[in-house]
Backbone as a printed PyTorch tensor [residue, N CA C, xyz], in Angstrom:
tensor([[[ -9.5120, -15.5750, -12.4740],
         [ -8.4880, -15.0800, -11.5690],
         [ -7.9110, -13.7760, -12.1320]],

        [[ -7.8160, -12.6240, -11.2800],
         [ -7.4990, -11.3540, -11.6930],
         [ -5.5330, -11.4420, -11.5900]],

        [[ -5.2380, -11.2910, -13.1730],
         [ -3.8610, -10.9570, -13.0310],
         [ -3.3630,  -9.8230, -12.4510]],

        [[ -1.8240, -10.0820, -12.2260],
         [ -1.0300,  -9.3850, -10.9790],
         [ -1.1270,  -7.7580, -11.3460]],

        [[ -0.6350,  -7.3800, -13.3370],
         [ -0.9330,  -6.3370, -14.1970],
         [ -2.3130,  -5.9660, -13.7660]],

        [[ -3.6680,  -6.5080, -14.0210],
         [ -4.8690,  -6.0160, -13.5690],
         [ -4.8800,  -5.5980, -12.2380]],

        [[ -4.3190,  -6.3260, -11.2880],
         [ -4.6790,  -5.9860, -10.0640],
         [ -3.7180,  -4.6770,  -9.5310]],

        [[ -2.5480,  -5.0030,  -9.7370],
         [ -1.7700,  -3.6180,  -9.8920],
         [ -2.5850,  -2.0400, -10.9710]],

        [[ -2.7400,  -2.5670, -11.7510],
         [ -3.8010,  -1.2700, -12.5320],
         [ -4.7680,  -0.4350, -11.7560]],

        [[ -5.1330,  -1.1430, -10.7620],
         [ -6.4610,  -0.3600,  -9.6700],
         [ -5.6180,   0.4320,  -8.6670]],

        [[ -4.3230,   0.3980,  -8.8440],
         [ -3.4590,   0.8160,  -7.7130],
         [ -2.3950,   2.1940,  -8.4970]],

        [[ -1.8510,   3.0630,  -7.4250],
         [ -0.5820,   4.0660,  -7.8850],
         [  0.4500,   3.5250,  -7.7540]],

        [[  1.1110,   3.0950,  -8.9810],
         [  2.6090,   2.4050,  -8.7640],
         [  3.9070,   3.1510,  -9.1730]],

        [[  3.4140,   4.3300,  -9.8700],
         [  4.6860,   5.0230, -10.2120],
         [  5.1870,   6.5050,  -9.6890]],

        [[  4.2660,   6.3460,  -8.1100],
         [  5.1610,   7.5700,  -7.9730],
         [  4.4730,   7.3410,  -5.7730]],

        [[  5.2090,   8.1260,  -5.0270],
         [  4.5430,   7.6450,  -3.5740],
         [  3.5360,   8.7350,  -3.6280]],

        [[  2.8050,   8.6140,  -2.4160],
         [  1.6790,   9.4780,  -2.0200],
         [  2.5900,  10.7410,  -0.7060]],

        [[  1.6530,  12.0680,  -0.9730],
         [  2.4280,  12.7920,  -0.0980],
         [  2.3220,  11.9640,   1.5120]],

        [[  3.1530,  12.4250,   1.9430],
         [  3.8670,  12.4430,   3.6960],
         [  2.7300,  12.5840,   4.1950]],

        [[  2.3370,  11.3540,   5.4490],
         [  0.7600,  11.4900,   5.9810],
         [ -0.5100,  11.5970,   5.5310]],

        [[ -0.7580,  11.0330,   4.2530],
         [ -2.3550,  10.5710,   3.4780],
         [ -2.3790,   9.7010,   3.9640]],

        [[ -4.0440,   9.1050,   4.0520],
         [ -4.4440,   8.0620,   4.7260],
         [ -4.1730,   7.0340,   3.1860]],

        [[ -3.8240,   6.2160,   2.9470],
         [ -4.0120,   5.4620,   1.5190],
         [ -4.1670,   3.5950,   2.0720]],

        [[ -4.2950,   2.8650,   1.0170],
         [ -4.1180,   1.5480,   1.1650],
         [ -3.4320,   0.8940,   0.4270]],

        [[ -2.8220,   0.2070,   1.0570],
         [ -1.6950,  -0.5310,   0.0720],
         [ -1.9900,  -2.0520,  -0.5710]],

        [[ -1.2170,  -1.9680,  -1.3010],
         [ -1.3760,  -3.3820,  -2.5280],
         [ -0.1110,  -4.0580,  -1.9430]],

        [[  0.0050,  -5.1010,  -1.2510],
         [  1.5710,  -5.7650,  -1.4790],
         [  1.5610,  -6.6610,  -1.8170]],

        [[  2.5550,  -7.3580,  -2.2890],
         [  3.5160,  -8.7600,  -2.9800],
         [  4.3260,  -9.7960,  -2.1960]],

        [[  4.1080, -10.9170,  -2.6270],
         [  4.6920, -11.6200,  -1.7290],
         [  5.1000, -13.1490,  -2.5320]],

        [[  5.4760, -14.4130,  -2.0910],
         [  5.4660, -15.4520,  -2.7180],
         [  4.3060, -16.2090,  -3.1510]],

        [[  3.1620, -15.6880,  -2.5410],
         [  1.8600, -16.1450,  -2.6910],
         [  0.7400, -15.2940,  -3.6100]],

        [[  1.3450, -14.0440,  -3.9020],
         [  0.6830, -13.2340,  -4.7460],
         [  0.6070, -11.9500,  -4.2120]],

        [[ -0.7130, -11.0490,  -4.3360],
         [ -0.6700,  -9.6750,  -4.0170],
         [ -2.0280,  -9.6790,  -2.9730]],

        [[ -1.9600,  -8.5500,  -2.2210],
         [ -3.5860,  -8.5420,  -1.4070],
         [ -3.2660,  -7.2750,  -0.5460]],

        [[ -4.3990,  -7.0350,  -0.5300],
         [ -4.5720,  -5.7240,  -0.0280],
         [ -4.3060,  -5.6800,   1.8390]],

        [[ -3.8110,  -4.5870,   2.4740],
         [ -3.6460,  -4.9580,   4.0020],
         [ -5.1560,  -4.3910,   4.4490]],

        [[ -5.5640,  -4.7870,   5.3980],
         [ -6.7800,  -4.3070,   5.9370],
         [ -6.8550,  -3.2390,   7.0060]],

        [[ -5.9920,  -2.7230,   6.3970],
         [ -5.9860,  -1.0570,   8.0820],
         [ -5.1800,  -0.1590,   6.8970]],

        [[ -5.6480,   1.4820,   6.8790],
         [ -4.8130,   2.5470,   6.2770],
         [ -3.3710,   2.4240,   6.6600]],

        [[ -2.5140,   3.0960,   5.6880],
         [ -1.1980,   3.4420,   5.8190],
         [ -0.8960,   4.6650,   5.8190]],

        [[  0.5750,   4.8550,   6.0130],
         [  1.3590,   6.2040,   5.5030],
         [  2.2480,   6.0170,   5.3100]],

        [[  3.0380,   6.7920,   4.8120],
         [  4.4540,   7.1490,   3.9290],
         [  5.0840,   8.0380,   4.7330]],

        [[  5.6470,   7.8210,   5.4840],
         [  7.1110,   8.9790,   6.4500],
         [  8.5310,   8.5260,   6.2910]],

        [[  8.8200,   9.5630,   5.6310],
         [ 10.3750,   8.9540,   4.8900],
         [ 10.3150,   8.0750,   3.8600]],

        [[ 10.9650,   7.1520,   4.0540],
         [ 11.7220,   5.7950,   3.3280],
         [ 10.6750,   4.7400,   3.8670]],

        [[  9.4540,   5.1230,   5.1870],
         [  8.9660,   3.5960,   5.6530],
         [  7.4420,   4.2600,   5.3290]],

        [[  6.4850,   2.8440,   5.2530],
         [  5.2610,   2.3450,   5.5570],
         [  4.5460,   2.4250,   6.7210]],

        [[  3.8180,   3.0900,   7.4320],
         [  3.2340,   3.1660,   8.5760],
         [  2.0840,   2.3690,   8.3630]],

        [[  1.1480,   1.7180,   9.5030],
         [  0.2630,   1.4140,   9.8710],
         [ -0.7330,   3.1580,  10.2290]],

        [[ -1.1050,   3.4520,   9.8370],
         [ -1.9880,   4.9700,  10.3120],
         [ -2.2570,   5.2020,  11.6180]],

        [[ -3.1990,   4.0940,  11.8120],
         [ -3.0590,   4.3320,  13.2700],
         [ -2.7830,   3.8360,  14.5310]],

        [[ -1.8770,   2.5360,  14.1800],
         [ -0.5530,   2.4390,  15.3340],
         [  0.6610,   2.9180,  14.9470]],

        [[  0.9850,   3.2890,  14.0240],
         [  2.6730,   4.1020,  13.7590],
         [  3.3350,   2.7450,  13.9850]],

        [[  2.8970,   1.0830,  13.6810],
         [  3.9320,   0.2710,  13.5100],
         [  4.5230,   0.5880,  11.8000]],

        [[  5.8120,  -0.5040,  11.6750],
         [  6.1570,  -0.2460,  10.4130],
         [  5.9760,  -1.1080,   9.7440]],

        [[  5.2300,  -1.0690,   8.6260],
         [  5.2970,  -2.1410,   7.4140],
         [  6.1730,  -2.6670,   7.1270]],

        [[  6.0230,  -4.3460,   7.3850],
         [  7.5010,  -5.0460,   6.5240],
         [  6.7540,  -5.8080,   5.7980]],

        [[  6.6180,  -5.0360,   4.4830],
         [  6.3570,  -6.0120,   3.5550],
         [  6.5890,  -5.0060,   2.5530]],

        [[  6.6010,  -6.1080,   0.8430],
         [  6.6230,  -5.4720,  -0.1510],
         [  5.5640,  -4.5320,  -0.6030]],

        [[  6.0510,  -3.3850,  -0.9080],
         [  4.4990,  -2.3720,  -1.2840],
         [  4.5290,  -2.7390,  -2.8680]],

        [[  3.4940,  -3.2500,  -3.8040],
         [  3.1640,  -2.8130,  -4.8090],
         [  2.3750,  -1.9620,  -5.3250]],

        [[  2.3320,  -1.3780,  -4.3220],
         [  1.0070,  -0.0900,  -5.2540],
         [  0.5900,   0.6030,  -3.8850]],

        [[ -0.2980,   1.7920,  -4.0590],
         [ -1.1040,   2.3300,  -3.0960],
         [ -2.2910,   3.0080,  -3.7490]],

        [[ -3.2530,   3.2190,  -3.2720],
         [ -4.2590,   4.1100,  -3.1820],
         [ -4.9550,   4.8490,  -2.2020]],

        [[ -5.6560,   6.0500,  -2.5500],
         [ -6.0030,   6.7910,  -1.5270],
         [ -7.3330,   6.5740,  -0.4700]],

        [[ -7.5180,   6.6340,   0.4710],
         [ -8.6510,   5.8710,   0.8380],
         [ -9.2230,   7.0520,   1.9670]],

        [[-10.3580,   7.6010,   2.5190],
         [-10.7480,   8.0780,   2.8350],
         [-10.6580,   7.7170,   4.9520]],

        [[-10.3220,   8.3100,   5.6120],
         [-10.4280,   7.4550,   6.7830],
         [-11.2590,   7.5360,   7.3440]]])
C-alpha cells in the first residue's frame, strides 16, 4: 500500500499552478487520497472542473500538470 507521503511526493504541494493550466489533482478525504478523473484549474481562491467550470468541493492535496 502506497503511503499518503509517497503518494503526495508524485504531486506539487507547495506552491498553486498558474491561473488556467490544465493540471490534476490529488485530494484527501476520510478514506484517503485519489486522484479526480477529469482536468482542473485554479481561478482565484477555487478549483475548477476544466471543462465544465463546476467548482471543486473537496480537499486539494497536491496537483500536477497534465497535458489536455
Amino acid at each position: 500500500m502506497t503511503s499518503l507521503n509517497d503518494r503526495i511526493a508524485e504531486f506539487i504541494a507547495d506552491r498553486l499552478p498558474n491561473d488556467e493550466a490544465a493540471v490534476e489533482l490529488l485530494c484527501l478525504d476520510h478514506n484517503g487520497t485519489y486522484v479526480l478523473p477529469f482536468l482542473c484549474r485554479r481561478v482565484g481562491d477555487s478549483w475548477l472542473n476544466f471543462a465544465t467550470g463546476e467548482q471543486i468541493e473537496a480537499e486539494v492535496a497536491g496537483w500536477r500538470r497534465r497535458e489536455r
